[in-house]
N, C-alpha and C positions, 0 to 999 in steps of 0.2 A: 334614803338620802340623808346624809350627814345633818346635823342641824349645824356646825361648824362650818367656817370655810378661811379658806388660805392657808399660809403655810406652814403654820403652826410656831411649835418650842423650836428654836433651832438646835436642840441638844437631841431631836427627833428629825432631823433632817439626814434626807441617805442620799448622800454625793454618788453620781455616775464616776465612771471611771473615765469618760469621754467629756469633751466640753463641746461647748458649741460655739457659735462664732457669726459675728455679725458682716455684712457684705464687705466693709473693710479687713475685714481678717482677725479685728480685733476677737479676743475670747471672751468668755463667761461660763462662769462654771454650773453643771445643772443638777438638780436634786430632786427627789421625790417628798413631799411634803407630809403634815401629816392628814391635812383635809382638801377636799377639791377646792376648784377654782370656778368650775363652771358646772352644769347638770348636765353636763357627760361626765361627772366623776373622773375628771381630766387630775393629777396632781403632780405633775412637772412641773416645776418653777424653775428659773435662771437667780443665781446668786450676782450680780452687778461688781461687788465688792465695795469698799471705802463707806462704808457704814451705807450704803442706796438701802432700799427697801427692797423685799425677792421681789421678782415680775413673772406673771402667771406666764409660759411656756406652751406655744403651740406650735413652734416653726419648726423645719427642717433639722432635725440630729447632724444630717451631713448634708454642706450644702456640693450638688454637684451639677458639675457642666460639660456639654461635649461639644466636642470641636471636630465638625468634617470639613475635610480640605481635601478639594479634587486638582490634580495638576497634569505636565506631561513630562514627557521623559524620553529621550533620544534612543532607539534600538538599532544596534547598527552589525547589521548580516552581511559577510561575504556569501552566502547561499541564496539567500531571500532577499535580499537588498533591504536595506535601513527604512526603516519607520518609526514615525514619529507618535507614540502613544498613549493613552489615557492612563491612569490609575487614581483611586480616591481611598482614604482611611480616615478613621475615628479615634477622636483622645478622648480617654475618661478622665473628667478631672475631678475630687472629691477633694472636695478643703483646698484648693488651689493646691493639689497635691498631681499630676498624673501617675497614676493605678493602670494602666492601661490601653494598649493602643493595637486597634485590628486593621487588617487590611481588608475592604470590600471587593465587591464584586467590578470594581472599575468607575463607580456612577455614586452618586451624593444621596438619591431616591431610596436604590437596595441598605447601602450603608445604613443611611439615616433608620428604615425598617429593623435593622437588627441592631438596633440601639437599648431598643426595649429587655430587649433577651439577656443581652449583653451584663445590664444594668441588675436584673435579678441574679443571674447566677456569682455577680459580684459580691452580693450583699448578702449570698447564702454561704460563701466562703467564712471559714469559722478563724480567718484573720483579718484584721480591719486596717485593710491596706493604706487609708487615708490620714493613719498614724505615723508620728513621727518615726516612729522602728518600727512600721509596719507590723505591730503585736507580737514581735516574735517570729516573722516569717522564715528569714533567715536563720537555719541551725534547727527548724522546725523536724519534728521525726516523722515519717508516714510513709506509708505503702506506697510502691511504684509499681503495679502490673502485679500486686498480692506481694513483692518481696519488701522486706524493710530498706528504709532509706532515708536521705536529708536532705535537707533542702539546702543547696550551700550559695546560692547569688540568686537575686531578681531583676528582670530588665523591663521592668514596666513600660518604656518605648517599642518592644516588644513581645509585651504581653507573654513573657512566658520566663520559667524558671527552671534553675539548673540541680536535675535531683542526683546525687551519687548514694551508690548502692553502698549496703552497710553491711554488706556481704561477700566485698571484694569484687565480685562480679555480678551481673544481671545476665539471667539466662538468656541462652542464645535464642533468638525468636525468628518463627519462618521465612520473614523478608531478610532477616542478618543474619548467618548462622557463626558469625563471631560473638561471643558475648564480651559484654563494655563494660564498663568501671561506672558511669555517669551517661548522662541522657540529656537533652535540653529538651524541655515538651510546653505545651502552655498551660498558662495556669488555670485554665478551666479547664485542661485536659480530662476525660472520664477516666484516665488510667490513674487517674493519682485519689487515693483515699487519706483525708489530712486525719486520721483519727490511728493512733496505734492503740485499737484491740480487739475484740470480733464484730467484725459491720453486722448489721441488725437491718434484720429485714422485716415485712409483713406490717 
């Protein structure tokens, strides 16, 4: 255990490259200090600015919230005759930013269940969609189905992104034997690898 504690020389202070943010939206910038704060060897601090003093840091990196909303929606068959039906979907919202939106299974209960899932493979994504330029998403280089490609729009209301081939074309695949220039898939899709150079296994 350190016999020091806080945050040290600020000329030893290492700023994130993320800030954090209080429930107004207002920011704060956060840094790694040079000695804990608490006996977890906790050493996050938030910088306040305007000469404040640092304050020890344990909250939320990103604060997020989801929004499920079940409605109905008019279906109208000349075969079947018209019915009036359920649908319900999920917003990811991160930094009052929305990242994301799924359509469930019809019902608030299933939805709400894969919220969870939803939520990790968001934050395993090696771009931090709750950024103002979304880290670089768009123009991004990476694999679509093992061929090279870009990332060239995101529709976050959507949950999904528009990859075009960097190849001219995407080979033709057994359900299309047309091959395409561009693709729309979502952005958890497993065909998409965001890393250009040999995936690593084992």
């Amino acid at each position: 255990m350190a016999e020091r504690w806080g945050p040290g020389d600020r000329e030893a202070w290492k700023y994130l490259d993320q800030e954090g943010q209080f429930q107004d939206g207002t920011p704060f910038r956060l840094f790694f200090g040079e000695h804990p704060h608490s006996r977890s060897d906790k050493t996050l601090y938030a910088d306040l600015g305007d000469d404040a003093e640092p304050v020890a840091f344990d909250g939320h990196r990103v604060r997020t919230k989801i929004v499920i909303e079940e409605a109905n929606y008019l279906k109208v068959s000349g075969v079947s005759g018209s019915e009036i039906r359920k649908q319900c979907w999920a917003d990811i919202v991160m930094n009052d930013r929305l990242v994301y939106r799924y359509q469930g299974p019809r019902n608030a209960t299933d939805v709400l269940l894969k919220a969870r899932e939803v939520l990790l493979e968001l934050f395993e994504l090696p771009v931090q969609l709750w950024q103002p330029d979304f880290d670089g998403l768009v123009g991004r280089k990476i694999f679509y189905r093992n061929h090279p490609a870009v990332v060239d729009d995101y529709w976050p209301d959507q949950g999904c992104v528009y990859v075009r081939s960097e190849e001219g074309l995407f080979p033709a695949a057994p359900w299309d034997p047309e091959p395409i220039g561009a693709v729309k898939d979502e952005i958890l899709s497993p065909h998409i690898w965001w890393f250009r150079g040999p995936r690593m296994c084992g």
